[in-house]
PDB file of N, CA, C and O in Angstrom:
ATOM      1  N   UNK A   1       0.848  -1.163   0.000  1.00  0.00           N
ATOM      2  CA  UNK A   1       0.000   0.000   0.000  1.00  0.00           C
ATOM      3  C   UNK A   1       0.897   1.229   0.000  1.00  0.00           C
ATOM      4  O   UNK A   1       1.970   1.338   0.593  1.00  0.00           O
ATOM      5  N   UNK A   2       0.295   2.128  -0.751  1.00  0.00           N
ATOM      6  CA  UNK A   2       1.332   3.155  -0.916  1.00  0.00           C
ATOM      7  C   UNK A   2       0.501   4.173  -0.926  1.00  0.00           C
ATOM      8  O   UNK A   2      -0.562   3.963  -1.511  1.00  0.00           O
ATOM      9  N   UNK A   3       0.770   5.984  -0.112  1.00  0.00           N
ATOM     10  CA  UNK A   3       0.016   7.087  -0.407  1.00  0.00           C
ATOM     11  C   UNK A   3       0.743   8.054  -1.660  1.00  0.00           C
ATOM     12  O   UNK A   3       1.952   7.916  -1.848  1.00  0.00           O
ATOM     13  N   UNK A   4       0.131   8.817  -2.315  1.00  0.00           N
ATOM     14  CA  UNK A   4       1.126   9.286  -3.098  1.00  0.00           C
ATOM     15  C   UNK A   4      -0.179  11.082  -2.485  1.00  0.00           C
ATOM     16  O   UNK A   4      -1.239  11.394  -1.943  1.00  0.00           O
ATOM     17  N   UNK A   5       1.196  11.676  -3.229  1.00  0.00           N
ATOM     18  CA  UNK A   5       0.529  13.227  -2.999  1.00  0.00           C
ATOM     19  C   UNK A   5       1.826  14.116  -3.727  1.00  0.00           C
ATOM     20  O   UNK A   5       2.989  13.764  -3.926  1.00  0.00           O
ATOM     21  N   UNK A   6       0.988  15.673  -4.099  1.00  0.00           N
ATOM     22  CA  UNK A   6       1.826  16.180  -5.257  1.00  0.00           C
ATOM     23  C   UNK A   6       2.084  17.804  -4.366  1.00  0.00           C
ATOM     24  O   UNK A   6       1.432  18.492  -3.581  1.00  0.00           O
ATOM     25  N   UNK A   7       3.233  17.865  -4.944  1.00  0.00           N
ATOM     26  CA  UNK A   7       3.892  19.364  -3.903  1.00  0.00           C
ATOM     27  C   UNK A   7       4.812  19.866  -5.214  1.00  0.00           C
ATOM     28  O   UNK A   7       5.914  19.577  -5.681  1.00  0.00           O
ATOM     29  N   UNK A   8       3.304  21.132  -5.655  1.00  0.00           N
ATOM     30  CA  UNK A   8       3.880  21.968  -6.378  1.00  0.00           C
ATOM     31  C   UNK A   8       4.143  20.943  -7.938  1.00  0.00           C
ATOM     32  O   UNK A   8       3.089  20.540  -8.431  1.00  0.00           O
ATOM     33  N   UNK A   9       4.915  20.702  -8.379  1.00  0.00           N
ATOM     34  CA  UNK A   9       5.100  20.049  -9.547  1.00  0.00           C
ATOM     35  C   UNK A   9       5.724  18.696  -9.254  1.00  0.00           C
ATOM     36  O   UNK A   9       5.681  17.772 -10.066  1.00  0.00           O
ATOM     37  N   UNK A  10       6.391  18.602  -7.893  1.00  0.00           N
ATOM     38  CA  UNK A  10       6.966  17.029  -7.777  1.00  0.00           C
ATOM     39  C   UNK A  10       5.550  15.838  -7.122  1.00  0.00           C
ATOM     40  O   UNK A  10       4.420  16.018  -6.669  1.00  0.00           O
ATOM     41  N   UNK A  11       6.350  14.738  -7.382  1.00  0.00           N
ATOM     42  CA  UNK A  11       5.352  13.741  -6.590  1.00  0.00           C
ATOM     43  C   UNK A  11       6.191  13.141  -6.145  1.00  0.00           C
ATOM     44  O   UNK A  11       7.257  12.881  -6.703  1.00  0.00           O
ATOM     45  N   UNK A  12       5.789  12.759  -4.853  1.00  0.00           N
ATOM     46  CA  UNK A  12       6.454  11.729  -3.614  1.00  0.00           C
ATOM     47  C   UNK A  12       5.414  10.715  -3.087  1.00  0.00           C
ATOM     48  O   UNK A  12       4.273  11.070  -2.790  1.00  0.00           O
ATOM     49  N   UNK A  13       5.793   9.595  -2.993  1.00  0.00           N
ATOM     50  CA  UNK A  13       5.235   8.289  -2.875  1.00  0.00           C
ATOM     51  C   UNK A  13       5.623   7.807  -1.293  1.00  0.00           C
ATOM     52  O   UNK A  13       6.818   7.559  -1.133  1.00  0.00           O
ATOM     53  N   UNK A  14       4.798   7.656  -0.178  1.00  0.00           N
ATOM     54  CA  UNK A  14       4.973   7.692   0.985  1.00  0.00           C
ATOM     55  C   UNK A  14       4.567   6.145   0.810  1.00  0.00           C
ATOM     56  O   UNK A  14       3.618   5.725   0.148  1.00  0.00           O
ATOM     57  N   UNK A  15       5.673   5.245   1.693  1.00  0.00           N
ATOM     58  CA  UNK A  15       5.041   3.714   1.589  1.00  0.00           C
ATOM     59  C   UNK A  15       3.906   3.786   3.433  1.00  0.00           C
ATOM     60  O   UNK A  15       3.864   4.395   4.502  1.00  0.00           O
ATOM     61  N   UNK A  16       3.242   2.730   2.698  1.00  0.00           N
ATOM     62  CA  UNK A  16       2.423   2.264   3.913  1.00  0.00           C
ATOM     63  C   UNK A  16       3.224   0.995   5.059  1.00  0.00           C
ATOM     64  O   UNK A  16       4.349   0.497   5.023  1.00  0.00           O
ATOM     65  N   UNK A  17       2.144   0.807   5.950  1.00  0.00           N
ATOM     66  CA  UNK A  17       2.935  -0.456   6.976  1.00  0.00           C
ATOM     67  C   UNK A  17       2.740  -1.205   6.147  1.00  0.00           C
ATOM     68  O   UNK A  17       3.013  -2.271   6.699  1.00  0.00           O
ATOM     69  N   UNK A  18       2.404  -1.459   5.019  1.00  0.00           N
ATOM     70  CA  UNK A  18       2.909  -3.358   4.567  1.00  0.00           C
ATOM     71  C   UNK A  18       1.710  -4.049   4.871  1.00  0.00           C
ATOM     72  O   UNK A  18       0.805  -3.572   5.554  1.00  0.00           O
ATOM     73  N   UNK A  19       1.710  -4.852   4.507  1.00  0.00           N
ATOM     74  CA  UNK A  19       0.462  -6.138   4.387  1.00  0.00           C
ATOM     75  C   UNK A  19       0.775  -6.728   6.037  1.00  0.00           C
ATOM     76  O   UNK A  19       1.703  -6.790   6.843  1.00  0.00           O
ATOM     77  N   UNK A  20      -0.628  -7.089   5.915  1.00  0.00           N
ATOM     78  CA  UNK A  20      -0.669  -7.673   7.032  1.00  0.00           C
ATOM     79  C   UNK A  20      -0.191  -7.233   8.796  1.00  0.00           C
ATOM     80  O   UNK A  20       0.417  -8.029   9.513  1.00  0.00           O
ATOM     81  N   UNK A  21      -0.569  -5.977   9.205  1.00  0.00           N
ATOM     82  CA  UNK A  21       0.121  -5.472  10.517  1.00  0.00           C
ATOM     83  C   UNK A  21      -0.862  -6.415  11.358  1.00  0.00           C
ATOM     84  O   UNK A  21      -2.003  -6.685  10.983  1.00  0.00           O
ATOM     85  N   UNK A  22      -0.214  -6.937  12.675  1.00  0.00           N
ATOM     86  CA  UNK A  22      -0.171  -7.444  13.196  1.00  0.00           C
ATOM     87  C   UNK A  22      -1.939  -7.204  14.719  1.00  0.00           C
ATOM     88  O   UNK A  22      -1.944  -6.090  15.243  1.00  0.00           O
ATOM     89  N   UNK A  23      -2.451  -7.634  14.928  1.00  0.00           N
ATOM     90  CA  UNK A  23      -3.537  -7.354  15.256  1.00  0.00           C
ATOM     91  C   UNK A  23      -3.694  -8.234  16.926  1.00  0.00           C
ATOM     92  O   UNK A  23      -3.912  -9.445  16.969  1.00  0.00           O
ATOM     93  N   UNK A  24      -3.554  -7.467  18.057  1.00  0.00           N
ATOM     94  CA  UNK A  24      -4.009  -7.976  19.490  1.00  0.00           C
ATOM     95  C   UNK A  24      -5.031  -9.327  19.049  1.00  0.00           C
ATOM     96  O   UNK A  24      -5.910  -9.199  18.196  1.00  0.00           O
ATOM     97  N   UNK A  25      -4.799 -10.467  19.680  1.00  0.00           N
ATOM     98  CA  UNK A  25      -5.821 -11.190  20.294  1.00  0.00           C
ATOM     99  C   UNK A  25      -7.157 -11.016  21.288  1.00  0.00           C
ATOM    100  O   UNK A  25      -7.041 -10.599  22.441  1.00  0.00           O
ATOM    101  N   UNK A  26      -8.166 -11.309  20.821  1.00  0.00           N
ATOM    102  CA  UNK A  26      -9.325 -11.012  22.544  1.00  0.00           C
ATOM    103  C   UNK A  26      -8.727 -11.218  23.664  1.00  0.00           C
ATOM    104  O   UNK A  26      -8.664 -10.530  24.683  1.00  0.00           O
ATOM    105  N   UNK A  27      -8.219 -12.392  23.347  1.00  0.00           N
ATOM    106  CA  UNK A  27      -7.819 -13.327  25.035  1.00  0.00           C
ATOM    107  C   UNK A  27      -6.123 -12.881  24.930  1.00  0.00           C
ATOM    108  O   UNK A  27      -5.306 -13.673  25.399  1.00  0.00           O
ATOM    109  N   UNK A  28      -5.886 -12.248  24.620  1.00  0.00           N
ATOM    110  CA  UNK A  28      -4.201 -11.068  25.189  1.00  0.00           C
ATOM    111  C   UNK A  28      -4.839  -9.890  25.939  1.00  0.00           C
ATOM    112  O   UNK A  28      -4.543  -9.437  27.045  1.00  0.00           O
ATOM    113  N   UNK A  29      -5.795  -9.500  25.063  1.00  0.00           N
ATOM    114  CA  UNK A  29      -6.530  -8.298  25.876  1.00  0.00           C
ATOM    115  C   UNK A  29      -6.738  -8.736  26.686  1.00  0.00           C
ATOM    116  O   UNK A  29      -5.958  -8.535  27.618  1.00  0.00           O
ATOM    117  N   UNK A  30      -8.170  -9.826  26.969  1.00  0.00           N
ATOM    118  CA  UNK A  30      -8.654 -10.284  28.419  1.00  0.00           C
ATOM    119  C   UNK A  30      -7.666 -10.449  29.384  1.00  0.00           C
ATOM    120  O   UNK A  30      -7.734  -9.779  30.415  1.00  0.00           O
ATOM    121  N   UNK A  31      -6.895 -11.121  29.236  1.00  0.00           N
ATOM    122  CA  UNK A  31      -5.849 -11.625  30.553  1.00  0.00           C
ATOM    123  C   UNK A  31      -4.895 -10.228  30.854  1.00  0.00           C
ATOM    124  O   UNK A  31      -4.475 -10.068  32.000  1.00  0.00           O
ATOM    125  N   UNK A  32      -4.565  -9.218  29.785  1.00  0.00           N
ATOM    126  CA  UNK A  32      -4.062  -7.549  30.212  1.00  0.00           C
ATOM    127  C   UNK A  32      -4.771  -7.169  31.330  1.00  0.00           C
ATOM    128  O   UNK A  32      -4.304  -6.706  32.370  1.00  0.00           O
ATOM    129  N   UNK A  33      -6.285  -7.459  30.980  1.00  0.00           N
ATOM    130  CA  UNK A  33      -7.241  -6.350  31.626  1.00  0.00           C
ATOM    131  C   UNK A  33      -7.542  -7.113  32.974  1.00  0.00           C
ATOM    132  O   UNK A  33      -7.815  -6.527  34.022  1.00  0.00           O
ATOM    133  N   UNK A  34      -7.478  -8.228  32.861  1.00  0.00           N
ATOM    134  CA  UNK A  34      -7.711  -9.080  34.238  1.00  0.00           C
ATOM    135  C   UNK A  34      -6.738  -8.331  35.571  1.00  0.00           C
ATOM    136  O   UNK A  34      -6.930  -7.675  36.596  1.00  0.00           O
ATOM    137  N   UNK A  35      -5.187  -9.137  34.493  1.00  0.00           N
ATOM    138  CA  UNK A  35      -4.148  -8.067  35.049  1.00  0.00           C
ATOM    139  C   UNK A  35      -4.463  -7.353  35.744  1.00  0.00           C
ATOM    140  O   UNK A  35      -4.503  -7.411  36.973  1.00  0.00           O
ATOM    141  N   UNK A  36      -4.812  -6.341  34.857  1.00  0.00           N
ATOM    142  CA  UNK A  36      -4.466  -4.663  35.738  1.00  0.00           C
ATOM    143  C   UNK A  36      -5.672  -4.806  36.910  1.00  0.00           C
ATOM    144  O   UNK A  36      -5.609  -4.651  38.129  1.00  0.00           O
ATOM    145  N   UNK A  37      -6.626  -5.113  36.159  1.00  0.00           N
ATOM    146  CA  UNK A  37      -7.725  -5.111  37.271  1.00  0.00           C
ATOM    147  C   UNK A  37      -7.349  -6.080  38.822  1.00  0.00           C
ATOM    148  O   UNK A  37      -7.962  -5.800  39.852  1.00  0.00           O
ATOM    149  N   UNK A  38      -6.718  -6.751  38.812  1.00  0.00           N
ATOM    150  CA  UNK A  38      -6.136  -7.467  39.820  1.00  0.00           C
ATOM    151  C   UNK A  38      -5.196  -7.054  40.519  1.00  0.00           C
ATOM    152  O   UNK A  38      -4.941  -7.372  41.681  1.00  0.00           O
ATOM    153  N   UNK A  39      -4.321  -5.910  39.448  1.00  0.00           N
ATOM    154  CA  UNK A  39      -3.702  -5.368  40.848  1.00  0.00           C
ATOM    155  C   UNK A  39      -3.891  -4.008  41.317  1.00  0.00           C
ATOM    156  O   UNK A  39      -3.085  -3.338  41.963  1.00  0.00           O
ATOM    157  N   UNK A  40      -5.522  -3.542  40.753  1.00  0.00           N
ATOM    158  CA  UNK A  40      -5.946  -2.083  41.005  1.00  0.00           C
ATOM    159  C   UNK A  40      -6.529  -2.467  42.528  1.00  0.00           C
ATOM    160  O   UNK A  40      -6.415  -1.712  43.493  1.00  0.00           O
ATOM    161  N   UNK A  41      -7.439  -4.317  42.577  1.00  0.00           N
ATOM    162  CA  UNK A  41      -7.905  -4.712  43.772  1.00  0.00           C
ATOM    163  C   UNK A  41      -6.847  -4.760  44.547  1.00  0.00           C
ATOM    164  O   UNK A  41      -6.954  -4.103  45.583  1.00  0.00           O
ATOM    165  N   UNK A  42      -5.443  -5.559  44.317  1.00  0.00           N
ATOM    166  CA  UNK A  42      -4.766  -5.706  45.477  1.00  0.00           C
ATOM    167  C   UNK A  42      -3.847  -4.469  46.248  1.00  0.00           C
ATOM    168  O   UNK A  42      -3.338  -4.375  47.364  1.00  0.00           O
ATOM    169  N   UNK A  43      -3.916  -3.556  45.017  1.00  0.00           N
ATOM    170  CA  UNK A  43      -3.712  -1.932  45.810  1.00  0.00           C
ATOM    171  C   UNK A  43      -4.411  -1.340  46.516  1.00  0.00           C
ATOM    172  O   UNK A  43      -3.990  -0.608  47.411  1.00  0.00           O
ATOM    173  N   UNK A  44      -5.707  -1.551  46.240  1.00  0.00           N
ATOM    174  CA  UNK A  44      -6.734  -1.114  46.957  1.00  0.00           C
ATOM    175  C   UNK A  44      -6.939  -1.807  48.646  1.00  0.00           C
ATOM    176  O   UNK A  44      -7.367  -1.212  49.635  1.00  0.00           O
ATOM    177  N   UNK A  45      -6.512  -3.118  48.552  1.00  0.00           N
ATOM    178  CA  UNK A  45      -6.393  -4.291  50.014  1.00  0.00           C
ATOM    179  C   UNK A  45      -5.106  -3.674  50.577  1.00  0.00           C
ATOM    180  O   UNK A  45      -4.942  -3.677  51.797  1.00  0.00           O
ATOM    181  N   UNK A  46      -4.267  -3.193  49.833  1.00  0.00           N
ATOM    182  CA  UNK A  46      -2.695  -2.999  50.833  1.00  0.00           C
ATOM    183  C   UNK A  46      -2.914  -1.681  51.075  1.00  0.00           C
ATOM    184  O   UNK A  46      -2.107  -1.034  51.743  1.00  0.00           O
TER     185      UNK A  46
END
């Protein structure tokens, strides 16, 4: 994937990220958020 755009009389071709960028799992998220949430409780107990 590529953007292109024109400045004045030149053109420059800006590349994109590439095929395929890489995309979080649900269950990476879930177990993050468990995480944090587990130690917002055990801050909250100490």
């Amino acid at each position: 994937m590529c953007a292109k755009y024109y400045k004045g009389s030149t053109q420059a071709a800006v590349p994109g990220p590439g095929p395929g960028g890489t995309v979080p799992e649900p269950a990476t998220l879930l177990l993050v958020g468990l995480g944090l949430a587990g130690l917002g409780v055990m801050r909250r107990r100490g």
